[in-house]
LUMMARRO-722446 format. One line per 5 residues: number of its first residue (from 1); their letters; for each residue z, y, x of N, C-alpha, C. Coordinates in steps of 0.2 Angstrom, whole numbers, m for minus. Layout:
<sites>
NUM	A	Z Y X Z Y X Z Y X ~ ...
</sites>
This chain:
<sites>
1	XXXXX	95 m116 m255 94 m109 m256 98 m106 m262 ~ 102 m101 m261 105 m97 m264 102 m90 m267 ~ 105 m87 m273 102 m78 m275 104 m75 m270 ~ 110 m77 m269 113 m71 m259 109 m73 m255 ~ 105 m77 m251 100 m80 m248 95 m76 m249
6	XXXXX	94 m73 m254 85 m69 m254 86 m61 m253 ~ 80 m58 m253 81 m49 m250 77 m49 m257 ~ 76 m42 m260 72 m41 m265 71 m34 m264 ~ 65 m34 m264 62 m29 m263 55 m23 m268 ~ 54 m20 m270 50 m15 m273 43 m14 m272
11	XXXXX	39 m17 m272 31 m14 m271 27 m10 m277 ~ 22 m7 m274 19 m3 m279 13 m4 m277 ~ 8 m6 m281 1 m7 m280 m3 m3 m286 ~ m9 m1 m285 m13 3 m288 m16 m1 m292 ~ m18 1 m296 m19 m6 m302 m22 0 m308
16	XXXXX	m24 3 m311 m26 7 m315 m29 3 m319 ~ m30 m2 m323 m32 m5 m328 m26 m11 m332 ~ m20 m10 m327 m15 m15 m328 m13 m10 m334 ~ m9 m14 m340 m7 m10 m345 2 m8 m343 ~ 4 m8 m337 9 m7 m336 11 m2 m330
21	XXXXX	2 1 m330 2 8 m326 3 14 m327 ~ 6 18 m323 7 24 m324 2 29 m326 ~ 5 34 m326 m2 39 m326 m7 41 m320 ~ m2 37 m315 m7 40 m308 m11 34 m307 ~ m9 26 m312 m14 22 m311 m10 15 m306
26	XXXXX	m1 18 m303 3 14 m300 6 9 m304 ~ 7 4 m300 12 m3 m304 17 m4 m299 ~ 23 m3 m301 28 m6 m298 30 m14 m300 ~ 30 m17 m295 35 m24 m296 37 m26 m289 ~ 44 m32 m291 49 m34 m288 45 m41 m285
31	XXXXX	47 m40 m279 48 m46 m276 56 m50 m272 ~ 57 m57 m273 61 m61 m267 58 m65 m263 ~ 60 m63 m257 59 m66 m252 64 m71 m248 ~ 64 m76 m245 67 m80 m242 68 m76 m236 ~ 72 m81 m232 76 m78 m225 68 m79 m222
36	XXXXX	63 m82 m223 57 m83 m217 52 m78 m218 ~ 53 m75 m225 49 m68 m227 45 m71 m231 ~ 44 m78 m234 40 m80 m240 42 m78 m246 ~ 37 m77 m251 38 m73 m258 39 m79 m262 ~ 44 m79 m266 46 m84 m268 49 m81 m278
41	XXXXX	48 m75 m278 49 m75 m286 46 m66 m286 ~ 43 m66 m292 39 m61 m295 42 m58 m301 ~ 41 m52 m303 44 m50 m307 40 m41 m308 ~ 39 m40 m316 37 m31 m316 43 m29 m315 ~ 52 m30 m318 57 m27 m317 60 m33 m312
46	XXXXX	66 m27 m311 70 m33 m305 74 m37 m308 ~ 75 m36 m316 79 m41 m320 72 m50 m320 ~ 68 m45 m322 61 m51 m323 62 m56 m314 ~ 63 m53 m310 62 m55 m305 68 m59 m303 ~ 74 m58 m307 80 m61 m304 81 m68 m308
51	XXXXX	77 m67 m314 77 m72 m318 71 m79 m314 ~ 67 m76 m313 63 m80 m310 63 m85 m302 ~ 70 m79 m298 72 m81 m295 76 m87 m294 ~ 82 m88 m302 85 m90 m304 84 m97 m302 ~ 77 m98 m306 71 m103 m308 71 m107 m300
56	XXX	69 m104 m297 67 m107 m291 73 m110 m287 ~ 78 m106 m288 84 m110 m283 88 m117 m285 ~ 86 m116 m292 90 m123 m295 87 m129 m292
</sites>
């Protein structure tokens, strides 16, 4: 598996006691997913997320 290999994508979940929530109480973070649509690396920014994706394809 490759970093060309994976989709990466943007979710936002409600989380109002996360310290990395908005005002409205939203949390954004990055997800990679495989071609099968398995989550395969996490990340709050897409840089966090690429790094971790890094991790996994070696």
């Amino acid at each position: 598996m490759k970093i060309k290999d994976l989709s990466f994508e943007k979710t936002q979940s409600y989380d109002p006691y996360n310290e990395r929530a908005k005002a409205n109480g939203m949390v954004t973070e990055w997800v990679a997913r495989n071609e099968w649509g398995n989550a395969i690396a996490f990340g709050y920014t897409k840089a966090e997320c690429m790094k971790d994706a890094r991790r996994q394809c070696r």
